[in-house]
N, CA, C and O atoms as a Maestro MAE file, in Angstrom:
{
 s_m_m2io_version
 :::
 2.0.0
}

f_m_ct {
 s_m_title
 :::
 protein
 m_atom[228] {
  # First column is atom index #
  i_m_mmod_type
  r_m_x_coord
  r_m_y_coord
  r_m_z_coord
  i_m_residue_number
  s_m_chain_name
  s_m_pdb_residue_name
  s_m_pdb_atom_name
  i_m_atomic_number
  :::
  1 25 81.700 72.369 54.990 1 A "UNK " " N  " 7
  2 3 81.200 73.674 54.643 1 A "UNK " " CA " 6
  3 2 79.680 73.583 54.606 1 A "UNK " " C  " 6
  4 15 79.300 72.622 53.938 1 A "UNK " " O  " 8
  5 25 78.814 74.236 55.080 2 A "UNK " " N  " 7
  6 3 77.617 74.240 55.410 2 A "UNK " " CA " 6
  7 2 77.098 74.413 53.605 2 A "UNK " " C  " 6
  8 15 77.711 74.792 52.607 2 A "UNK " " O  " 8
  9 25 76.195 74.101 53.750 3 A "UNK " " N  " 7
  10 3 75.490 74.384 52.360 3 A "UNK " " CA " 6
  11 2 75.089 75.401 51.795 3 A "UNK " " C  " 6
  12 15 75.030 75.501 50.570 3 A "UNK " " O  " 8
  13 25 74.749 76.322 52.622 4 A "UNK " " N  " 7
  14 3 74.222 77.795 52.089 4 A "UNK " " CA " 6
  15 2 75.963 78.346 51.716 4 A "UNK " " C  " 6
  16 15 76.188 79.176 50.836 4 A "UNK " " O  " 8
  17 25 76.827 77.843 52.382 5 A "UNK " " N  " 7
  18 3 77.811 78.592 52.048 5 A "UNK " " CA " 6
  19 2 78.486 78.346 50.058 5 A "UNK " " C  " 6
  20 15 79.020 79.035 49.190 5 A "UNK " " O  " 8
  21 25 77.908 76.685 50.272 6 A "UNK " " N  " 7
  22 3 78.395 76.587 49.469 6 A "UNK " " CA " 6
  23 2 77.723 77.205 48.022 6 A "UNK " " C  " 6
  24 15 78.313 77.674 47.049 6 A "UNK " " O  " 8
  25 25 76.585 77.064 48.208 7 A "UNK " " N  " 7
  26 3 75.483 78.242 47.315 7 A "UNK " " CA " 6
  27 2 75.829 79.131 47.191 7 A "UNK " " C  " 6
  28 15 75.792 79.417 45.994 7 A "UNK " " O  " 8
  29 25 76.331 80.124 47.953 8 A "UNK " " N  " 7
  30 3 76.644 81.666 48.011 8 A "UNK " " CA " 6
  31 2 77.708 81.573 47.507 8 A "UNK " " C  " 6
  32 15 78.070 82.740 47.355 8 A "UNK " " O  " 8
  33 25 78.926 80.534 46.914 9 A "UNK " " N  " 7
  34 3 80.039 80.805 46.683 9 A "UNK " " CA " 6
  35 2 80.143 80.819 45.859 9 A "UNK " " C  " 6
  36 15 80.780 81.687 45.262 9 A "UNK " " O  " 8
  37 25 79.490 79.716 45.270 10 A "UNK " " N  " 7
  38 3 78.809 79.611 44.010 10 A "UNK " " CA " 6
  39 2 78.393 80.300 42.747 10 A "UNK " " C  " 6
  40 15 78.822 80.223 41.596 10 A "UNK " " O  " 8
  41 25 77.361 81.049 43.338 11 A "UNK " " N  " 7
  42 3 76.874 82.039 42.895 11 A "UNK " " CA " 6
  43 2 77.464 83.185 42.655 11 A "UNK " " C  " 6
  44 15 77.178 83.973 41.752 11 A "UNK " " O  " 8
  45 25 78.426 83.309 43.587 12 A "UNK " " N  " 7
  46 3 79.263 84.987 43.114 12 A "UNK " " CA " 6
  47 2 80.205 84.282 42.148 12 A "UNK " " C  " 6
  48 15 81.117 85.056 41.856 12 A "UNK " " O  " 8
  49 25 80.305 83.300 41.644 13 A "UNK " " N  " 7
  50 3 81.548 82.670 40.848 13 A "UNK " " CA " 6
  51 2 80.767 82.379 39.658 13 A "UNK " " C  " 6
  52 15 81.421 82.052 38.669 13 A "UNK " " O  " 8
  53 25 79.293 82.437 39.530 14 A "UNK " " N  " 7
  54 3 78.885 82.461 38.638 14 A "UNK " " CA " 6
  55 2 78.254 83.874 38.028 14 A "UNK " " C  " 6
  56 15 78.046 84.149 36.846 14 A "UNK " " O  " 8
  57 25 78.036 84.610 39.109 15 A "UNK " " N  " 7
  58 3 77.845 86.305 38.976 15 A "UNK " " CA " 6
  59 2 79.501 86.355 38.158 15 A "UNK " " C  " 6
  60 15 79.599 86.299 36.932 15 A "UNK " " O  " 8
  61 25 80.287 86.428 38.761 16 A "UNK " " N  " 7
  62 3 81.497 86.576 37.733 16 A "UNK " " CA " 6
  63 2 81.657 86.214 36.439 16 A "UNK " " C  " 6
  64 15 82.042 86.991 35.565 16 A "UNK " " O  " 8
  65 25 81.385 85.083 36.271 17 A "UNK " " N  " 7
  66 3 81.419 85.117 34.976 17 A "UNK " " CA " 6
  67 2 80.648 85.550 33.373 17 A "UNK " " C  " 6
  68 15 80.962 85.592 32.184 17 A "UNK " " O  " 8
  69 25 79.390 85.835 34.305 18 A "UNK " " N  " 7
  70 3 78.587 86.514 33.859 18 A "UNK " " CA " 6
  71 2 78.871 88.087 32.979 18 A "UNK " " C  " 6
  72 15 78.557 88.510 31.867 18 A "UNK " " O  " 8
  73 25 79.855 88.798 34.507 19 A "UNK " " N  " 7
  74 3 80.322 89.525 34.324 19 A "UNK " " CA " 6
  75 2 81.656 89.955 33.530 19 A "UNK " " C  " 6
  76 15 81.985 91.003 32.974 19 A "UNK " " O  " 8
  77 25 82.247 88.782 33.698 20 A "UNK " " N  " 7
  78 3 82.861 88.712 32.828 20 A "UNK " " CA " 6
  79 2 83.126 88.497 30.957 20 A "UNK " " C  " 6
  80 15 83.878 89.003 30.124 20 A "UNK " " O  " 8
  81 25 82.002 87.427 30.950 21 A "UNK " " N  " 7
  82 3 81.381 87.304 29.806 21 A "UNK " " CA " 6
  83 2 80.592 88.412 28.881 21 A "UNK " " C  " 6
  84 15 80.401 88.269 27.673 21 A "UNK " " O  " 8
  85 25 80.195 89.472 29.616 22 A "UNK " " N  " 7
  86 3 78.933 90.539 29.647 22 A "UNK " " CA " 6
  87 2 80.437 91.964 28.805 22 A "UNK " " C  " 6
  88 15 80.377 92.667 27.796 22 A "UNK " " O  " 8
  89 25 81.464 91.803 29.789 23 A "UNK " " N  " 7
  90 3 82.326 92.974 29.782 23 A "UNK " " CA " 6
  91 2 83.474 92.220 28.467 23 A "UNK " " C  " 6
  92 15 83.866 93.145 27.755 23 A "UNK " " O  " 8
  93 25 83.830 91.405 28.188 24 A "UNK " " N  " 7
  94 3 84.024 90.762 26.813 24 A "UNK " " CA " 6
  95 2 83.293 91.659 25.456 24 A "UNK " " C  " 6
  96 15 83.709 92.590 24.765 24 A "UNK " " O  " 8
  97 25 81.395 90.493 25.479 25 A "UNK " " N  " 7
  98 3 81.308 90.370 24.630 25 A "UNK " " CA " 6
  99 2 80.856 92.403 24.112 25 A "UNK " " C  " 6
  100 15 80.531 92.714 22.967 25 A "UNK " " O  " 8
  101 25 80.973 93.434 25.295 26 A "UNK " " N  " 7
  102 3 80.894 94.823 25.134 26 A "UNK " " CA " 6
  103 2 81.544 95.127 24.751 26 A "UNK " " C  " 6
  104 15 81.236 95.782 23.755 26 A "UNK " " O  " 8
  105 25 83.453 95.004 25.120 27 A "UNK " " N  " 7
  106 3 84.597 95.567 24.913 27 A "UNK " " CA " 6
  107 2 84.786 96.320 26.537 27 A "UNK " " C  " 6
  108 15 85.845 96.880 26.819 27 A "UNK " " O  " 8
  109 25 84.184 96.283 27.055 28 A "UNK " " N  " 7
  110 3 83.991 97.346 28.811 28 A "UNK " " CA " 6
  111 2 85.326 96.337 29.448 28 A "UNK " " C  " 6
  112 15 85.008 95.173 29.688 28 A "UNK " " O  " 8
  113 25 86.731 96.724 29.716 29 A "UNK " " N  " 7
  114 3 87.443 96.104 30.123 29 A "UNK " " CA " 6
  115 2 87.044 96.360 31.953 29 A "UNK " " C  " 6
  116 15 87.477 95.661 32.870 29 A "UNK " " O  " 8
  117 25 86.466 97.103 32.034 30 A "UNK " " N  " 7
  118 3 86.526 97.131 33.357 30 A "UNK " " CA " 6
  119 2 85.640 96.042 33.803 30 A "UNK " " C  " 6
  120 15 86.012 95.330 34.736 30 A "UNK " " O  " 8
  121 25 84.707 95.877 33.331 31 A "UNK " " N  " 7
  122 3 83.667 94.967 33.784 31 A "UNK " " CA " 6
  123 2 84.076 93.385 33.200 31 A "UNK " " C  " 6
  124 15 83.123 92.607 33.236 31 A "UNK " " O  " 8
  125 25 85.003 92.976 32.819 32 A "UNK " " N  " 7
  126 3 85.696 92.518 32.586 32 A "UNK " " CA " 6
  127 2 86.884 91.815 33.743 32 A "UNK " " C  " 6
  128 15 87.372 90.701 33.932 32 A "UNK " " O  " 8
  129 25 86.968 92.818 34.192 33 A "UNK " " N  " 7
  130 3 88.228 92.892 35.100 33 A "UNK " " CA " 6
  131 2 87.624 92.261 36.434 33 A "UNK " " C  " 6
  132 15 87.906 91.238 37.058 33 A "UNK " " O  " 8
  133 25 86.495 93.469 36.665 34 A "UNK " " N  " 7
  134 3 85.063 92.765 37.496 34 A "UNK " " CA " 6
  135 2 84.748 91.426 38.165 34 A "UNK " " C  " 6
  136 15 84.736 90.982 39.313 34 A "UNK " " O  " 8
  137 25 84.398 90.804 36.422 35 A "UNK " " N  " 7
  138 3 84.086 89.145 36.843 35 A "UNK " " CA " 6
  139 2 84.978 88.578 37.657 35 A "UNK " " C  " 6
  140 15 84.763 87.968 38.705 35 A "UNK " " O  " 8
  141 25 86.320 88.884 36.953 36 A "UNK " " N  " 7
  142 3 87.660 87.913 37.179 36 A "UNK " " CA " 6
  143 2 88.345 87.969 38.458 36 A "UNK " " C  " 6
  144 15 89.305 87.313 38.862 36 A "UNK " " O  " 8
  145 25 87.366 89.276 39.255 37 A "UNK " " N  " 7
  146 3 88.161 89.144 40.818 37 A "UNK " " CA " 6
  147 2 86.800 88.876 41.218 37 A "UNK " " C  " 6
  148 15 86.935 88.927 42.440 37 A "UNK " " O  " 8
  149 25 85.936 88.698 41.074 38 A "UNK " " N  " 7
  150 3 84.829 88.202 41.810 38 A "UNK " " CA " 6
  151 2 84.957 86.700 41.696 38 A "UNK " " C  " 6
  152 15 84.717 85.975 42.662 38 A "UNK " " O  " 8
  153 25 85.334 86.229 40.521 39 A "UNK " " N  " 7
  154 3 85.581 84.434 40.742 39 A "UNK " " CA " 6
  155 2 86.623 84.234 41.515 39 A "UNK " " C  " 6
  156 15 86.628 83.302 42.319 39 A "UNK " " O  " 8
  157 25 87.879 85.262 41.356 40 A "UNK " " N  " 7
  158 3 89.023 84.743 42.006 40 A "UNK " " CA " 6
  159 2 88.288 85.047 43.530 40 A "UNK " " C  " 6
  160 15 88.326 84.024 44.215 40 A "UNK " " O  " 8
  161 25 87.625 86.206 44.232 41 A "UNK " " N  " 7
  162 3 87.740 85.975 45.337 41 A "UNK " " CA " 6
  163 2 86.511 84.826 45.944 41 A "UNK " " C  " 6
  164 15 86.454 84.575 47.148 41 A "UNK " " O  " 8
  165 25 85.511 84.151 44.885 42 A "UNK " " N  " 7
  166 3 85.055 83.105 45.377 42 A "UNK " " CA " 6
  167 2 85.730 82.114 45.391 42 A "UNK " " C  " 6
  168 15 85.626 81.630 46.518 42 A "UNK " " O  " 8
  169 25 86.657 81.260 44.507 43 A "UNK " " N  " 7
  170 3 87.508 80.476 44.587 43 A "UNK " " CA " 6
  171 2 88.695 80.938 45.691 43 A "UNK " " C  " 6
  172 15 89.447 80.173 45.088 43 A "UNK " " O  " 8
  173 25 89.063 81.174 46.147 44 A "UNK " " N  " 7
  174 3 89.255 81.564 47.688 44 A "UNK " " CA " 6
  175 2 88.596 81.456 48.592 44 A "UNK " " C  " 6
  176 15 89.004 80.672 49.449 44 A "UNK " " O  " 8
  177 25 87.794 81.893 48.746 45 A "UNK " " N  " 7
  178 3 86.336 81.478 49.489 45 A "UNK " " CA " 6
  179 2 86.288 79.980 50.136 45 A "UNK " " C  " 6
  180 15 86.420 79.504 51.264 45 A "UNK " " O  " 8
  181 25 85.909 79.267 48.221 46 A "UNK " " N  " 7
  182 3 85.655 78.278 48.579 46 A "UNK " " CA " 6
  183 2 86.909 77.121 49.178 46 A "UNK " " C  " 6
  184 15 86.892 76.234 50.032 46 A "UNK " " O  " 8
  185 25 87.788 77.575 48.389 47 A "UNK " " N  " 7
  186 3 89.363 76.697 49.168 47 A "UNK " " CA " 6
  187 2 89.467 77.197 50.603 47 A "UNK " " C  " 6
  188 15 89.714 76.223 51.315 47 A "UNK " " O  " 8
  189 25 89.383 78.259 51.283 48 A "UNK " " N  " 7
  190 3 89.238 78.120 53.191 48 A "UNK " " CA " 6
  191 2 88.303 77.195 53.500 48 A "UNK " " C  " 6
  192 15 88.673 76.245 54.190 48 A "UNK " " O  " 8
  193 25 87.057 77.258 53.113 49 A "UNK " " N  " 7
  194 3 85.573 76.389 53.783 49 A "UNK " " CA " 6
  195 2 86.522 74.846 53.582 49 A "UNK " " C  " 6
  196 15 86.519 73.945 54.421 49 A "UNK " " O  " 8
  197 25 87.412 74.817 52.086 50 A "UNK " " N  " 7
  198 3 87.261 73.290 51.878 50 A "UNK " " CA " 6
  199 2 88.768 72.748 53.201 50 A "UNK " " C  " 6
  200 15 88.938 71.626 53.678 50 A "UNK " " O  " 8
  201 25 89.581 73.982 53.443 51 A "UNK " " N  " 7
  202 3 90.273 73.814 53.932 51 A "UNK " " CA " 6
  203 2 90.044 73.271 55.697 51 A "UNK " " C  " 6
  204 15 90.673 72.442 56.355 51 A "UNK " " O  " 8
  205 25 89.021 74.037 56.009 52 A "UNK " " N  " 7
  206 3 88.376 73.925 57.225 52 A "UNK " " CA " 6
  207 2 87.715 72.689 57.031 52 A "UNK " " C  " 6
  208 15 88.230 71.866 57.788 52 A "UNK " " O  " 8
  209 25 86.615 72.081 56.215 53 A "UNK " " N  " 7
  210 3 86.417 70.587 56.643 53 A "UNK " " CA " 6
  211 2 87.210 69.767 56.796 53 A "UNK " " C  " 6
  212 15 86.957 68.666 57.285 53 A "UNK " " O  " 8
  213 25 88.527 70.207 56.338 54 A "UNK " " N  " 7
  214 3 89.507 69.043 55.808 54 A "UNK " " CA " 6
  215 2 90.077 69.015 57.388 54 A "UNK " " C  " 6
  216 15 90.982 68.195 57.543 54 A "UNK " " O  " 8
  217 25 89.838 69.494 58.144 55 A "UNK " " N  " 7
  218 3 90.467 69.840 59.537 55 A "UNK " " CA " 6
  219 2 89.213 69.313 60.362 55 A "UNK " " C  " 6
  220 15 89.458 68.658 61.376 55 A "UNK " " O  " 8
  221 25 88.352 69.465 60.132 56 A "UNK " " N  " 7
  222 3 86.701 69.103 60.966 56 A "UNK " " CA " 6
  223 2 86.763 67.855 61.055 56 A "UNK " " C  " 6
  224 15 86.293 67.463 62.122 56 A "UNK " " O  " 8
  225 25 87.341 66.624 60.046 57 A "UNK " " N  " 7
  226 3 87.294 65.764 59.647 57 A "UNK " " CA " 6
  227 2 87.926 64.787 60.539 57 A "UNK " " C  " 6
  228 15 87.977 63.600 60.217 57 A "UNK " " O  " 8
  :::
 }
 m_bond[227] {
  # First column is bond index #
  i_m_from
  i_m_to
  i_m_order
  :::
  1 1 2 1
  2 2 3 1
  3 3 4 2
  4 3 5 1
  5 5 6 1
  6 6 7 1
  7 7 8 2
  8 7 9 1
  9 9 10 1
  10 10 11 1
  11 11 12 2
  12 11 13 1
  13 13 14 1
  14 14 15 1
  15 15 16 2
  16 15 17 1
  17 17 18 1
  18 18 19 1
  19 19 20 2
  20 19 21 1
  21 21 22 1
  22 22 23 1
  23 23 24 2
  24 23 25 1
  25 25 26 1
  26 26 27 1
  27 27 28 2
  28 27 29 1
  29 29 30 1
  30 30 31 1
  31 31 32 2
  32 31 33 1
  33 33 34 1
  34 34 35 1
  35 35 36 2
  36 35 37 1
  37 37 38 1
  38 38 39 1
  39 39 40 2
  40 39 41 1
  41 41 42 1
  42 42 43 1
  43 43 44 2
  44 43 45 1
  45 45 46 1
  46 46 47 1
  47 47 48 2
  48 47 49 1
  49 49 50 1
  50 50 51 1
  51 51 52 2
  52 51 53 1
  53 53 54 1
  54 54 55 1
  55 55 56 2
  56 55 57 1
  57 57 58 1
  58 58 59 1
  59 59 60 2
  60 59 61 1
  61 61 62 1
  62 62 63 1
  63 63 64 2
  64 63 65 1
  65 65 66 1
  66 66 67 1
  67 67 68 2
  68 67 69 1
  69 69 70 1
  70 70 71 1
  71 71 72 2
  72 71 73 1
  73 73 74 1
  74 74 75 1
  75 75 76 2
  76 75 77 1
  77 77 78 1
  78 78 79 1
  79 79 80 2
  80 79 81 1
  81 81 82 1
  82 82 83 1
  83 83 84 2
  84 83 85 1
  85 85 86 1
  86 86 87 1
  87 87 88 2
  88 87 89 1
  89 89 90 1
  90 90 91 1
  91 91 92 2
  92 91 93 1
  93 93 94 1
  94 94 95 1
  95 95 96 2
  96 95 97 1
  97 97 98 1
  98 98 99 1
  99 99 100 2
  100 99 101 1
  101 101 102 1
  102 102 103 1
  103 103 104 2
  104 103 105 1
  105 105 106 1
  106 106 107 1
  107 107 108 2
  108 107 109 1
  109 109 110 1
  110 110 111 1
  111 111 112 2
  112 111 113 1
  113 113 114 1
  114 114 115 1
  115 115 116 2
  116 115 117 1
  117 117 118 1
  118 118 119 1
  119 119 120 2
  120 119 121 1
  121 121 122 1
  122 122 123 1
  123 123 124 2
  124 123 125 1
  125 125 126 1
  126 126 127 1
  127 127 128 2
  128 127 129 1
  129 129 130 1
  130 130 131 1
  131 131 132 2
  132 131 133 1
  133 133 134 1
  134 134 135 1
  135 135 136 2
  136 135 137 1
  137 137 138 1
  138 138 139 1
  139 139 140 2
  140 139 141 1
  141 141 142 1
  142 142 143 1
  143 143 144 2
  144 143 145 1
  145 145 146 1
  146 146 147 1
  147 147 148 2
  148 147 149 1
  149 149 150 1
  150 150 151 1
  151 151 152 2
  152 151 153 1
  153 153 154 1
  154 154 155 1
  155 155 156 2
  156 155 157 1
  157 157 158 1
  158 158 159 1
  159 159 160 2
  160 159 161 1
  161 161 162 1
  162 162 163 1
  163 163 164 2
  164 163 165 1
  165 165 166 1
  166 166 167 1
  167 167 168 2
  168 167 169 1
  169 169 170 1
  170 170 171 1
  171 171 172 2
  172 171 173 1
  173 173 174 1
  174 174 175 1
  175 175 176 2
  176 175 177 1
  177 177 178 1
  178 178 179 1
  179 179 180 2
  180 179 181 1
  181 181 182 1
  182 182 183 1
  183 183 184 2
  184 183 185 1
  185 185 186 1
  186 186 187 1
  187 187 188 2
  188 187 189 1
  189 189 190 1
  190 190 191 1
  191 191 192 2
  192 191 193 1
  193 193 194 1
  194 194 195 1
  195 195 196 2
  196 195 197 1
  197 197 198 1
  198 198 199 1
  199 199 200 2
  200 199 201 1
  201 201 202 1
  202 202 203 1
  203 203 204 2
  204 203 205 1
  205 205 206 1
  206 206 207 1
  207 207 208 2
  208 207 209 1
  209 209 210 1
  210 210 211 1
  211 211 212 2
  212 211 213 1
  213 213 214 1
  214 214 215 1
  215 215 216 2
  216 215 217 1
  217 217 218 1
  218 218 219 1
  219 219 220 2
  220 219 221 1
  221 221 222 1
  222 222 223 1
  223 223 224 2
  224 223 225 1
  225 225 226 1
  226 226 227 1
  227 227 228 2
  :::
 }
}
């Protein structure tokens, strides 16, 4: 997985939790809800890239 990718995946998985953390400590369930598909769809993300080196290899 190239490196910028892995930065960018990163980062929205840490934007999530942010968001998630943010919509918690408010009571805002939506923003809440927010974080938790933004990590889930970086952890996805990052399991294809890891899936694809594992094949590059």
């Amino acid at each position: 997985m190239a490196a910028d990718d892995k930065v960018d995946h990163k980062a929205e998985e840490l934007k999530g939790k942010v968001k998630e953390g943010v919509g918690s400590a408010t009571g805002d369930e939506n923003l809440e809800n927010q974080g938790r598909n933004d990590q889930a769809k970086s952890n996805l993300k990052q399991a294809g890239e890891k899936v694809k080196d594992a094949f590059k290899s």
